[in-house]
N, CA, C and O atoms as a Tinker XYZ file with bonds, in Angstrom:
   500  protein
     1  N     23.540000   11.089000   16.541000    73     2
     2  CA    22.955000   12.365000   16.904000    64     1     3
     3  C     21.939000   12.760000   15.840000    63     2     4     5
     4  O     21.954000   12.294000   14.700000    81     3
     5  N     21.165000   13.538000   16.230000    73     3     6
     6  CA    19.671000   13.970000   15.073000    64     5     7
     7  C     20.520000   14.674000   14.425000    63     6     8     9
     8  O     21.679000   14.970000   14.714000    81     7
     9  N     19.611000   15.043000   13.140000    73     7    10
    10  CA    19.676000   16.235000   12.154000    64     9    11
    11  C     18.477000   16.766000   12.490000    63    10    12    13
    12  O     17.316000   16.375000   12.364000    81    11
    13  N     19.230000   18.201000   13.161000    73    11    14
    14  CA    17.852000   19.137000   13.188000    64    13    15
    15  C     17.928000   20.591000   12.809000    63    14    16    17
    16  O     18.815000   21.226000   13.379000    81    15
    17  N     17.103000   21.291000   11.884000    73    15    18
    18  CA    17.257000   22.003000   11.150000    64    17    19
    19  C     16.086000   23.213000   11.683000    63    18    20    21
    20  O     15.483000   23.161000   12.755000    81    19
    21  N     15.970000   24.128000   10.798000    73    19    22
    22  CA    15.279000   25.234000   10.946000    64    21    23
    23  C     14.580000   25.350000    9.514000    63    22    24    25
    24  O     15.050000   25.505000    8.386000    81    23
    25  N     13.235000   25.211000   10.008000    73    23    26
    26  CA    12.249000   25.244000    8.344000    64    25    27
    27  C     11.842000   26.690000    8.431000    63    26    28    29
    28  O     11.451000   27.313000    9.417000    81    27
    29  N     12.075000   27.229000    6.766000    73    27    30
    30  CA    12.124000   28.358000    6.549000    64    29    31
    31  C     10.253000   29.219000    5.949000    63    30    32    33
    32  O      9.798000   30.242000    5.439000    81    31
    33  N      9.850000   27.949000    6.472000    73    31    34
    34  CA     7.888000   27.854000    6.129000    64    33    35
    35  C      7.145000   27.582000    7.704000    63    34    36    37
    36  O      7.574000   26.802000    8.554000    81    35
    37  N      6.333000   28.161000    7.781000    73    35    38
    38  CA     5.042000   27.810000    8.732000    64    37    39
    39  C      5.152000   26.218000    9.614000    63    38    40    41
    40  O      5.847000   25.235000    9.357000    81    39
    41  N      4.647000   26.343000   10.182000    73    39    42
    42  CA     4.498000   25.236000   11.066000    64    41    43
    43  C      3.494000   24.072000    9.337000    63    42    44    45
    44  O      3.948000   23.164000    8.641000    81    43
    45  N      2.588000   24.528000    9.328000    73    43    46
    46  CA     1.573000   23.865000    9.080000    64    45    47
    47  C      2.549000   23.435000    6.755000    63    46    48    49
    48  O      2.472000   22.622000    5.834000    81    47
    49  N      3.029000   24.302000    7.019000    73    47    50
    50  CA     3.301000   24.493000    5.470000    64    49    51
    51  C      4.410000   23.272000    5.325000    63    50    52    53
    52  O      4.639000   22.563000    4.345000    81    51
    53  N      5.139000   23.272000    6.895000    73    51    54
    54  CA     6.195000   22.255000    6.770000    64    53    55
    55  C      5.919000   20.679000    6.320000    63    54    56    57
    56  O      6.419000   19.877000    5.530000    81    55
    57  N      4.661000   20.706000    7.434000    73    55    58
    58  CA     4.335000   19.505000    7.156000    64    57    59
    59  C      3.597000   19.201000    6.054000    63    58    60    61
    60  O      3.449000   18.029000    5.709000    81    59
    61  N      2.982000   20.366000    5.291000    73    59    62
    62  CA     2.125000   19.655000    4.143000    64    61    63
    63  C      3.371000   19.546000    2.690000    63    62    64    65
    64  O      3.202000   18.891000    1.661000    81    63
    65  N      4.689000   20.482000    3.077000    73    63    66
    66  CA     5.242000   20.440000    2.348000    64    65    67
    67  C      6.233000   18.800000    2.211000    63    66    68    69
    68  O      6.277000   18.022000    1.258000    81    67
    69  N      6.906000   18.725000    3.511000    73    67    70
    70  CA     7.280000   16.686000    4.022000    64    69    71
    71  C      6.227000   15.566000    3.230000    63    70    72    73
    72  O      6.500000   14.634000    2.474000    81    71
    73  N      4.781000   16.124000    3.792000    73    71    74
    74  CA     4.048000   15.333000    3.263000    64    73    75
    75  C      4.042000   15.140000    1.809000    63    74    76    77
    76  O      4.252000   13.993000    1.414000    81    75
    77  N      3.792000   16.275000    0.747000    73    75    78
    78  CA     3.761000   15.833000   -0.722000    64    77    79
    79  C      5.479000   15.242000   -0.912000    63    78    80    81
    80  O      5.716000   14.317000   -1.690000    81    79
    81  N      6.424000   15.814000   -0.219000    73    79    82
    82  CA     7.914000   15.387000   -1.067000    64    81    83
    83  C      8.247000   14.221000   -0.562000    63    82    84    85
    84  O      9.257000   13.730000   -1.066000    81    83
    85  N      7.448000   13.283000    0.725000    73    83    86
    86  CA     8.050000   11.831000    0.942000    64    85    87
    87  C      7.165000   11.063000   -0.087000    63    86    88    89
    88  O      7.551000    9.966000   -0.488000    81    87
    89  N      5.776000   11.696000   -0.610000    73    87    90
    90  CA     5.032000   10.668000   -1.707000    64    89    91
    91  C      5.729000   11.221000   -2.671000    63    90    92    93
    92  O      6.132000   10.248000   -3.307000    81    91
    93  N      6.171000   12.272000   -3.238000    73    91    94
    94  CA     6.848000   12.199000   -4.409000    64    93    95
    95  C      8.261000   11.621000   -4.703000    63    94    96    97
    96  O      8.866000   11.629000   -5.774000    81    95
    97  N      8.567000   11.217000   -3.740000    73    95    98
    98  CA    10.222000   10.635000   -3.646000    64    97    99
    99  C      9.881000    8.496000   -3.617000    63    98   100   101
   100  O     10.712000    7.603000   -3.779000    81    99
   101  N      8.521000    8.397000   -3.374000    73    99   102
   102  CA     8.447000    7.065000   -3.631000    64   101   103
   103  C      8.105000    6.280000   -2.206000    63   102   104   105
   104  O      8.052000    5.056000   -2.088000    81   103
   105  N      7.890000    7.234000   -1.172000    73   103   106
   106  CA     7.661000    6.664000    0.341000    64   105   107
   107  C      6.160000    6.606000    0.666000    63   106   108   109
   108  O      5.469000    7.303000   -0.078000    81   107
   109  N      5.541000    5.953000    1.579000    73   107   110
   110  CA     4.752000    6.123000    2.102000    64   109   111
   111  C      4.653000    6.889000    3.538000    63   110   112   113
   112  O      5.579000    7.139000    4.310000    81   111
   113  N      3.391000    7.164000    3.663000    73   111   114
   114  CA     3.302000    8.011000    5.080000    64   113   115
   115  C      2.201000    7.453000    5.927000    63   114   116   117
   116  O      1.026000    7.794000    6.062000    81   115
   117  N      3.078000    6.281000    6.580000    73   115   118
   118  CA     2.325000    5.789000    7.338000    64   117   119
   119  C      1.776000    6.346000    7.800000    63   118   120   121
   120  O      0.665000    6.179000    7.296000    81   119
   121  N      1.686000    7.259000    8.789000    73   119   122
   122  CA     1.031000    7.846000   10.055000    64   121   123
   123  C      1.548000    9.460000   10.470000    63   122   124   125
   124  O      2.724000    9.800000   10.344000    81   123
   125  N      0.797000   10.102000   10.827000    73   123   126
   126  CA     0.947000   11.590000   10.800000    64   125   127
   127  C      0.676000   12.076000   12.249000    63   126   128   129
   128  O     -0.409000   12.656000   12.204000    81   127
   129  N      1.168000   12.106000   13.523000    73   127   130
   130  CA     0.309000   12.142000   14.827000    64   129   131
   131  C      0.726000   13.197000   15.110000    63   130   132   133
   132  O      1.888000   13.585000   15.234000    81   131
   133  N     -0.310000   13.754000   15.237000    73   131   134
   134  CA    -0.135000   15.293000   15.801000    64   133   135
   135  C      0.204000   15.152000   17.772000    63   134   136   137
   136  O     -0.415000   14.857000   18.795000    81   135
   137  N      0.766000   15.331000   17.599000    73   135   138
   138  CA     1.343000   15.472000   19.447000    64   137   139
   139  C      0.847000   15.990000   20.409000    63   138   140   141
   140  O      0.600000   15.646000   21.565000    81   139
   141  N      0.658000   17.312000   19.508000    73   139   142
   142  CA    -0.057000   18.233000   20.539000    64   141   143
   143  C     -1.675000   17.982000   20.723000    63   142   144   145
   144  O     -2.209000   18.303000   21.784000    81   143
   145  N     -2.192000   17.584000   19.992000    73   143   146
   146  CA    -3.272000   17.450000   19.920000    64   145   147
   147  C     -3.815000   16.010000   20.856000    63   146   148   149
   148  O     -4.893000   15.786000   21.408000    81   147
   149  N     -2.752000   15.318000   20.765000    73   147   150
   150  CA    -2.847000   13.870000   22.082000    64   149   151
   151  C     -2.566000   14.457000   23.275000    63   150   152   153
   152  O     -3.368000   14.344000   24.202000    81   151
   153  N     -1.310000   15.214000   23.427000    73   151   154
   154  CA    -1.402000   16.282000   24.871000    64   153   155
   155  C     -2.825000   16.792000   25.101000    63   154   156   157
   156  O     -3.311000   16.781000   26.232000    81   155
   157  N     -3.371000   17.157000   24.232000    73   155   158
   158  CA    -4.771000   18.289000   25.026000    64   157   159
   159  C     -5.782000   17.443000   25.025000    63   158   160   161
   160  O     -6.833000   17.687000   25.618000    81   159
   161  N     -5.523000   16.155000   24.230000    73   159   162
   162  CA    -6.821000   15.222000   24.733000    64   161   163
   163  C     -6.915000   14.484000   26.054000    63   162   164   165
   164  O     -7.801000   13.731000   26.459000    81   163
   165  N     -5.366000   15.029000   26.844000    73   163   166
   166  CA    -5.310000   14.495000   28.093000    64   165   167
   167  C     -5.560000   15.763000   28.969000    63   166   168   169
   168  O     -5.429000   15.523000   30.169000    81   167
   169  N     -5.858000   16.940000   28.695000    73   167   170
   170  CA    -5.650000   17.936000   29.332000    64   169   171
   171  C     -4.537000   18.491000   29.661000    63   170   172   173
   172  O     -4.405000   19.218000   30.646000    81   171
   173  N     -3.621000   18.187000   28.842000    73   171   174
   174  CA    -2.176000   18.670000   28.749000    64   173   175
   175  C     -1.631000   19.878000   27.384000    63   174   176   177
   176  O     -1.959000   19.782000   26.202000    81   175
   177  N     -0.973000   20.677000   27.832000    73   175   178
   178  CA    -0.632000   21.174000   26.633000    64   177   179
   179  C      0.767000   21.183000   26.034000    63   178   180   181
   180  O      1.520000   21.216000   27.007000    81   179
   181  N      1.235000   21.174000   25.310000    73   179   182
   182  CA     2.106000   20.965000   23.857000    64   181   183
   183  C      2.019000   22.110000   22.927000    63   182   184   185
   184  O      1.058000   22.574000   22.312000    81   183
   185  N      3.570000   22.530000   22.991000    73   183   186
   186  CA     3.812000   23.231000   21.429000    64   185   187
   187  C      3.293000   22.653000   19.976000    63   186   188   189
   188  O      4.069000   21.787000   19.572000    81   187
   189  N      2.472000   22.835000   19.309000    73   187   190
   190  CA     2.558000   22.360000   18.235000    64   189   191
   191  C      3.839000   21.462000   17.953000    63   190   192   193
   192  O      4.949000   21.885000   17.629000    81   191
   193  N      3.471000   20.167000   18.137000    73   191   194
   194  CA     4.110000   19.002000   17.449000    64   193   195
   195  C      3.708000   17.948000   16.717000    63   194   196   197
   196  O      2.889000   17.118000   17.109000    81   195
   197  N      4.453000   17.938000   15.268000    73   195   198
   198  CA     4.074000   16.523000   14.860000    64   197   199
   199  C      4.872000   15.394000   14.320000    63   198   200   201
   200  O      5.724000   15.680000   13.479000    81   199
   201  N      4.740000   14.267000   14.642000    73   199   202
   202  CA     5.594000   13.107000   14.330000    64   201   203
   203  C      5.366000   12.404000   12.780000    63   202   204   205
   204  O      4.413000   11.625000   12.788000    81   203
   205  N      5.987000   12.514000   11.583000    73   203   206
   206  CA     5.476000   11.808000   10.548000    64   205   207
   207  C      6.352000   10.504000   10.199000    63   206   208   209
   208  O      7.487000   10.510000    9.723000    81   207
   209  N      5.665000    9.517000   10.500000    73   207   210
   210  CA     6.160000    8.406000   10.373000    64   209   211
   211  C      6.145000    7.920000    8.926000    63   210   212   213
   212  O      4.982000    7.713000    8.581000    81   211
   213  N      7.018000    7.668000    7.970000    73   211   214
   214  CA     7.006000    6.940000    6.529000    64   213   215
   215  C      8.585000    5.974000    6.653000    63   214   216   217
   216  O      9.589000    5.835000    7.352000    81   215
   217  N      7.813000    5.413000    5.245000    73   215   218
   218  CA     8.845000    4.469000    4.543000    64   217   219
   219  C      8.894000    4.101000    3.429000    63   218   220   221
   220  O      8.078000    4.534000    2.616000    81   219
   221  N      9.943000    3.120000    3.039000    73   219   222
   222  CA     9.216000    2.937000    1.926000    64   221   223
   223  C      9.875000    1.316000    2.154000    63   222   224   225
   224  O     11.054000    1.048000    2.381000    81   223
   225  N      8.750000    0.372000    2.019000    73   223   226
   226  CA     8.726000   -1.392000    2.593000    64   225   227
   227  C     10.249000   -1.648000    1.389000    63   226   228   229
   228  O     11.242000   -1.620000    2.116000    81   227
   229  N     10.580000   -1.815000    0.262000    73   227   230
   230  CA    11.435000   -1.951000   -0.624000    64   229   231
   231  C     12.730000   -1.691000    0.093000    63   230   232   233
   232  O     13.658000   -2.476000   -0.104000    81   231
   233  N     12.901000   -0.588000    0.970000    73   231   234
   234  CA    13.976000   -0.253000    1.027000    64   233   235
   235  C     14.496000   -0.929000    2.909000    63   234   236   237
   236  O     15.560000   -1.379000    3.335000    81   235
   237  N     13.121000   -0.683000    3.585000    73   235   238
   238  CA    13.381000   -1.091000    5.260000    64   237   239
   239  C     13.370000   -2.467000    5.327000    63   238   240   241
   240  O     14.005000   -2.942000    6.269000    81   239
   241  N     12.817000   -3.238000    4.580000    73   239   242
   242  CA    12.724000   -4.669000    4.534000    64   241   243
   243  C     13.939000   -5.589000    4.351000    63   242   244   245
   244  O     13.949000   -6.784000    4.646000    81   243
   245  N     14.739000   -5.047000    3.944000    73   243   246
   246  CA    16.129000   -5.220000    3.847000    64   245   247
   247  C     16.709000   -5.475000    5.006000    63   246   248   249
   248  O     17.143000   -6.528000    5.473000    81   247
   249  N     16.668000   -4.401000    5.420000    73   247   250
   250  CA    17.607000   -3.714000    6.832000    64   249   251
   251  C     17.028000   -4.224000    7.810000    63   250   252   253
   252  O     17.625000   -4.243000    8.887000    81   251
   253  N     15.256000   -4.964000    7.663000    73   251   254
   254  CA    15.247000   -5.529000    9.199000    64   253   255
   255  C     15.481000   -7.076000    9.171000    63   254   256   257
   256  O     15.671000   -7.793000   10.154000    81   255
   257  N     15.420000   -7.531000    7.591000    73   255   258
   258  CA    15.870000   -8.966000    7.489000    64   257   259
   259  C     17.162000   -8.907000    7.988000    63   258   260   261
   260  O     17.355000   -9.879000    8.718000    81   259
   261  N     18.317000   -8.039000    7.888000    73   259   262
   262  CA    19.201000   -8.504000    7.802000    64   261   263
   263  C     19.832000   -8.160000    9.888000    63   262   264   265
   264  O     20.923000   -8.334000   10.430000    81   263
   265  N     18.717000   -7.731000   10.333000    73   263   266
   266  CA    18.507000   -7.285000   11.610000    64   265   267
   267  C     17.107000   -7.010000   12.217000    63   266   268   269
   268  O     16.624000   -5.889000   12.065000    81   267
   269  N     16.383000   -8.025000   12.939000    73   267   270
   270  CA    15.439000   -7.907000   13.007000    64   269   271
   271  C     14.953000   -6.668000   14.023000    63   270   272   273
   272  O     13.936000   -6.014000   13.795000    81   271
   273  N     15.792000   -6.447000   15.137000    73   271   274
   274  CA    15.659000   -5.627000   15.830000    64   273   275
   275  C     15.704000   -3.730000   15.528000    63   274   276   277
   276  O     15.362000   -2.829000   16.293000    81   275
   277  N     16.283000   -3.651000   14.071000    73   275   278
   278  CA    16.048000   -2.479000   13.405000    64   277   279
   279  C     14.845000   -2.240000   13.206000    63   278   280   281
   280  O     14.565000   -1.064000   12.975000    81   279
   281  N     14.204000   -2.823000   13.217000    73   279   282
   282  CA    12.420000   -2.517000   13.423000    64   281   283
   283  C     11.948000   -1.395000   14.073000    63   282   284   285
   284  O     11.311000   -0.399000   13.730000    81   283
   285  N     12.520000   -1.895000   15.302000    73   283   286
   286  CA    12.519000   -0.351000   16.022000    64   285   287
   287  C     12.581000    0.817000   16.143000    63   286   288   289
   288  O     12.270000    1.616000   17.027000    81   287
   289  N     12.941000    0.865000   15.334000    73   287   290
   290  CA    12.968000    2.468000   14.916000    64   289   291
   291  C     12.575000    2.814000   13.414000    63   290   292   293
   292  O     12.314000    3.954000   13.027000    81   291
   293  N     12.568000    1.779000   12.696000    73   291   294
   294  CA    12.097000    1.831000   11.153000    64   293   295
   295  C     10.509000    1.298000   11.536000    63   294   296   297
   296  O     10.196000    0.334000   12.234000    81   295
   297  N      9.445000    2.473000   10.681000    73   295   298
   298  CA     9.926000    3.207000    9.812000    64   297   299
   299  C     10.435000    4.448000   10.626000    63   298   300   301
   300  O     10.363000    4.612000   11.844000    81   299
   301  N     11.095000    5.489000    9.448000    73   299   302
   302  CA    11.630000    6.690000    9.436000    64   301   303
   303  C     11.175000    7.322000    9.844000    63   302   304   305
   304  O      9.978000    7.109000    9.651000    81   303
   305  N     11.440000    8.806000   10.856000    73   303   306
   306  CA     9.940000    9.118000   11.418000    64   305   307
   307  C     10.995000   10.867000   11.262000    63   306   308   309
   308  O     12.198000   10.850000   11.523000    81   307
   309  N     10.395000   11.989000   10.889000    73   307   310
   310  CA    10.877000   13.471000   11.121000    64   309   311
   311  C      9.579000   14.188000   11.819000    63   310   312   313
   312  O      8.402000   14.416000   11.540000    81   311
   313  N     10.470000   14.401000   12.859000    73   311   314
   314  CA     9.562000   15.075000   13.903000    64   313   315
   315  C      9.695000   17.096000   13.477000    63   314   316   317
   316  O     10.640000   17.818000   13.158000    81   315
   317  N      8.376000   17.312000   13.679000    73   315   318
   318  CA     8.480000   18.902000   13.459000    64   317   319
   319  C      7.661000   19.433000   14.748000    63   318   320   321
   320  O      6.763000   18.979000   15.457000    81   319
   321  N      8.485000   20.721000   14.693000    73   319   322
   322  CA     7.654000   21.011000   16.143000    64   321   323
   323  C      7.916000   22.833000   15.600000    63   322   324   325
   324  O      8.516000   23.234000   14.602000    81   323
   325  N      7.139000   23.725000   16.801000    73   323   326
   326  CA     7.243000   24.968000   16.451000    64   325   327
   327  C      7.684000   25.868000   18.076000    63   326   328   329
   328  O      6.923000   25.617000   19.010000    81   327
   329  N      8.611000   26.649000   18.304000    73   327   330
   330  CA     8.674000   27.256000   18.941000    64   329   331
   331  C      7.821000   28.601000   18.812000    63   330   332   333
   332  O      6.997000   28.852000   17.933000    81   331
   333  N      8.227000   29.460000   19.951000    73   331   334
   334  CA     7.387000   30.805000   19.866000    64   333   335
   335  C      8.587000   31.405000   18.494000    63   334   336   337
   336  O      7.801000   31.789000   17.628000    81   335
   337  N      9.726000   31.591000   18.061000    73   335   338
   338  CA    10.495000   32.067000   16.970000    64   337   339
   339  C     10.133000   30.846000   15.613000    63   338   340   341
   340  O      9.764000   31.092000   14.464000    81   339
   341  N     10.292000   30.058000   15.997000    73   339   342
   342  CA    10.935000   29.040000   14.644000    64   341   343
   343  C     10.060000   27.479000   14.832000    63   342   344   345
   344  O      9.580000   26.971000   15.845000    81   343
   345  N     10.092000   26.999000   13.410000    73   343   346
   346  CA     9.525000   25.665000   13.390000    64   345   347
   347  C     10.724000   24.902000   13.027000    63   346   348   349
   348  O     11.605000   25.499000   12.407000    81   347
   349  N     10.889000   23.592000   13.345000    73   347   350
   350  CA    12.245000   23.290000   13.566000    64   349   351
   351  C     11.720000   22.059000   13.223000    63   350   352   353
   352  O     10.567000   21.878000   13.613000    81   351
   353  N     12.404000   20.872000   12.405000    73   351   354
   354  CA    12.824000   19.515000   11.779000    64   353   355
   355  C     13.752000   18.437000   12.496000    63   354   356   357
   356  O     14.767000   18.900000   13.016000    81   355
   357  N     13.611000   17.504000   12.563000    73   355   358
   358  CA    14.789000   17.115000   12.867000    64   357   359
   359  C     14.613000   14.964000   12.467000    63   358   360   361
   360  O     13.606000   14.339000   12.798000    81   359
   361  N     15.576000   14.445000   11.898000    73   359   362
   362  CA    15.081000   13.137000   12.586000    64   361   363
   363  C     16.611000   12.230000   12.772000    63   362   364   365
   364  O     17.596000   12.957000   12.901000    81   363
   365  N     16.796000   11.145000   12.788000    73   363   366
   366  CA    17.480000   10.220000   13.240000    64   365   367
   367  C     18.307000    9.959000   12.115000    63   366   368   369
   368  O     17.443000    9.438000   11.410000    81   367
   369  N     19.633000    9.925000   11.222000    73   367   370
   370  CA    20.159000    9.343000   10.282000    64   369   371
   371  C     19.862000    7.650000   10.086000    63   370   372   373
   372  O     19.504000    6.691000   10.770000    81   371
   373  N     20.089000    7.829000    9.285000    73   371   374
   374  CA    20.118000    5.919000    9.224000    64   373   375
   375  C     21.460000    5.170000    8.894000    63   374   376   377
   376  O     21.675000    4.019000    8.513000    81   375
   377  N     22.269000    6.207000    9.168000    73   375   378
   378  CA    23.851000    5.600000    9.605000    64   377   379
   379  C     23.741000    5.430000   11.386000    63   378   380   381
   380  O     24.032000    4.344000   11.887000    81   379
   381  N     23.368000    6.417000   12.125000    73   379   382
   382  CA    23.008000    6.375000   13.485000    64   381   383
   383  C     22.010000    5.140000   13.668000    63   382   384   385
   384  O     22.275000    4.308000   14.536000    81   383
   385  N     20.990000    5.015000   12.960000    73   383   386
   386  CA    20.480000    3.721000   13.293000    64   385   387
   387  C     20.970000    2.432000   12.974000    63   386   388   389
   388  O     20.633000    1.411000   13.573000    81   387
   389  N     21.945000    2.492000   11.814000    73   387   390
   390  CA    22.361000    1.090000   11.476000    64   389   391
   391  C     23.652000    1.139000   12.489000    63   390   392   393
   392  O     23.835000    0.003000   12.924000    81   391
   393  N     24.338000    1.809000   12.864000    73   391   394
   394  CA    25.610000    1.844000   14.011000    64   393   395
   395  C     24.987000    1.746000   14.986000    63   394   396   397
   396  O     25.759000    1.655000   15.941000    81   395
   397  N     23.525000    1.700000   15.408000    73   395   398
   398  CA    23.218000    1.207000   17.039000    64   397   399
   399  C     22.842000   -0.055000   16.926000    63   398   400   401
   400  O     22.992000   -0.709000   17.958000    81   399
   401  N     22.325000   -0.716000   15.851000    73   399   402
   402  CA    22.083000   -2.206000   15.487000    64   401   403
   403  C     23.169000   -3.328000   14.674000    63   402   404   405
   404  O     22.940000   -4.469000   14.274000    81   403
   405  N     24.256000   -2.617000   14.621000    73   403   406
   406  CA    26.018000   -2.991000   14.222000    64   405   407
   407  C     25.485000   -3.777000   12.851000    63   406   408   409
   408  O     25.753000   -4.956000   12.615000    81   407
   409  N     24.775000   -3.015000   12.088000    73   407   410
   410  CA    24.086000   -3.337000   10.538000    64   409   411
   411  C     25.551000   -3.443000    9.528000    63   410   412   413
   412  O     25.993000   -2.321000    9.279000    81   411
   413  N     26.143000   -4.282000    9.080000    73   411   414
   414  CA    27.228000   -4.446000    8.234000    64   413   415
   415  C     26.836000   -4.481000    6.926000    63   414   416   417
   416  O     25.627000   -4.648000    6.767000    81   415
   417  N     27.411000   -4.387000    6.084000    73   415   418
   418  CA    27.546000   -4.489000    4.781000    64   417   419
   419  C     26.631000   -4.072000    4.065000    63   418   420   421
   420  O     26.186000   -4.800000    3.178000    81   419
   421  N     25.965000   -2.376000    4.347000    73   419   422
   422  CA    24.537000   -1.722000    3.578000    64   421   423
   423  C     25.282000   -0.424000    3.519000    63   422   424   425
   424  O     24.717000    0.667000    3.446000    81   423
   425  N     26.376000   -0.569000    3.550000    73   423   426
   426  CA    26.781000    1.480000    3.421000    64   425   427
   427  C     26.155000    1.815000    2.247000    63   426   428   429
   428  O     25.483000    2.846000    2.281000    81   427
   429  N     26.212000    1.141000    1.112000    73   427   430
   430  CA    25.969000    1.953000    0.286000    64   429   431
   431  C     23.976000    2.517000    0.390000    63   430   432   433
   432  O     23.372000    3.536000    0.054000    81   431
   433  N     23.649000    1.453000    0.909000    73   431   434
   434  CA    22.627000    1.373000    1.109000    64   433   435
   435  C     21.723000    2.985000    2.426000    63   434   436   437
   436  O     20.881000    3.873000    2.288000    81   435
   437  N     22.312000    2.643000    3.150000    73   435   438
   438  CA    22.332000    3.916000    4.631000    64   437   439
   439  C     22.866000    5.003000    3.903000    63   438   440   441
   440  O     22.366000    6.095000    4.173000    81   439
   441  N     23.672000    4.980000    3.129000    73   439   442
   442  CA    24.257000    6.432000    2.592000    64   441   443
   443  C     23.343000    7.177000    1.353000    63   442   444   445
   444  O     23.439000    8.355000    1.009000    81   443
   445  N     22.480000    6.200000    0.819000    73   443   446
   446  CA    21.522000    6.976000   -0.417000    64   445   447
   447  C     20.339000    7.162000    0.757000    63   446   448   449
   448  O     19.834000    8.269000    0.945000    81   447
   449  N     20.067000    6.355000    1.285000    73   447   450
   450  CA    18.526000    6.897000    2.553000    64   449   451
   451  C     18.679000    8.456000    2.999000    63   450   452   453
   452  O     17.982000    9.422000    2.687000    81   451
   453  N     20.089000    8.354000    4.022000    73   451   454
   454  CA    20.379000    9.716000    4.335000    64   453   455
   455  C     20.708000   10.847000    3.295000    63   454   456   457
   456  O     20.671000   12.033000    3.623000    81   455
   457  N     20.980000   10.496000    2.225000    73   455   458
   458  CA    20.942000   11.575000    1.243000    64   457   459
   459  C     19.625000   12.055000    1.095000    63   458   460   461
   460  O     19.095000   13.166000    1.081000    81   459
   461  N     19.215000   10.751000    0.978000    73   459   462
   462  CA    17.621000   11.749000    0.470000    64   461   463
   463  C     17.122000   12.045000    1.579000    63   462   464   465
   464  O     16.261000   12.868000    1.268000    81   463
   465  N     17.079000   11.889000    2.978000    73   463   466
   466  CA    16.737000   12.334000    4.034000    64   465   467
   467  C     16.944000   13.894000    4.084000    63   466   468   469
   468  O     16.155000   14.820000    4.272000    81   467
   469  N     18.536000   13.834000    3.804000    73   467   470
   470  CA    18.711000   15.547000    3.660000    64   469   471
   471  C     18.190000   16.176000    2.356000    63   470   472   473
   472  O     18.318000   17.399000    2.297000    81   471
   473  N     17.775000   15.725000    1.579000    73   471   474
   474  CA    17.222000   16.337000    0.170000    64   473   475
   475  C     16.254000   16.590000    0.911000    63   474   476   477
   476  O     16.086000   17.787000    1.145000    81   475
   477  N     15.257000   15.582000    1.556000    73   475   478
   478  CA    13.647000   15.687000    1.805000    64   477   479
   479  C     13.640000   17.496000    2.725000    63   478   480   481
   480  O     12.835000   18.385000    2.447000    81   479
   481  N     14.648000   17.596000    3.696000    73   479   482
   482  CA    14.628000   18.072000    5.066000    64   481   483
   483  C     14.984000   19.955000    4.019000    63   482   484   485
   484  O     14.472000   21.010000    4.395000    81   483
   485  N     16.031000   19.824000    2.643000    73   483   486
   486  CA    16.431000   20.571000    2.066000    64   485   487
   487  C     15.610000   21.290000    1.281000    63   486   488   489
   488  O     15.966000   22.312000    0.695000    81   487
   489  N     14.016000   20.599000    1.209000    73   487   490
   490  CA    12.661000   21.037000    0.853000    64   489   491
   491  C     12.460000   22.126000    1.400000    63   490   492   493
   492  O     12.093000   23.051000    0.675000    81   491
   493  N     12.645000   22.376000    2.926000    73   491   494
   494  CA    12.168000   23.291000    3.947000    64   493   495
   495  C     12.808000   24.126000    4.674000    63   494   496   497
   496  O     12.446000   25.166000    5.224000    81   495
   497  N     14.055000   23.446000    4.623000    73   495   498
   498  CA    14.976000   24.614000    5.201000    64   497   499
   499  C     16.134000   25.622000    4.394000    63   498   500
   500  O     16.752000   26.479000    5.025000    81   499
């Protein structure tokens, strides 16, 4: 099940705030896609949403050697979106992802990711 939270900053503040604390924690940020903004290039509209995809290769490279099909969902991705009340966080654990790919022998490994997952998410909410 997600972790999804309630950010206690702006739509826009969330993400610039995700953005500096996944480069200061040692990740990269792959890709930043604004959602809504692909909705209205179809003539569709969207709540303010955005998908930030990071990682960090040291740590996922592991987890897809030792499962190639974890790929799929790595890298890490925390989706933010904004209602008319609240801007809201949320992404995927990486105990939930290594229990859908029956990933053995990395607990210790899945259990420091998701820590800092909730540190990162503990930035904002």
């Amino acid at each position: 099940m997600n972790a999804q939270r309630r950010s206690r900053h702006s739509y826009a503040e969330t993400i610039a705030i995700l953005t500096k604390e996944i480069g200061a924690a040692g990740n990269t940020v792959f890709v930043t896609i604004d959602q809504a903004a692909a909705a209205q290039s179809v003539g569709l509209s969207l709540r303010p949403t955005t998908l930030i995809v990071f990682g960090n290769p040291k740590a996922g490279t592991a987890f897809m050697d030792a499962c190639p099909l974890l790929g799929l969902d790595l890298p890490l991705k925390i989706q933010v979106w904004e209602t008319e009340s609240d801007v809201n966080v949320a992404f995927t654990p990486m105990a939930e992802i290594a229990a859908r790919y029956e990933v053995a022998g990395m607990n210790a490994r899945v259990e420091a990711i998701d820590a800092a997952l909730t540190k990162l998410l503990g930035n904002v909410t």
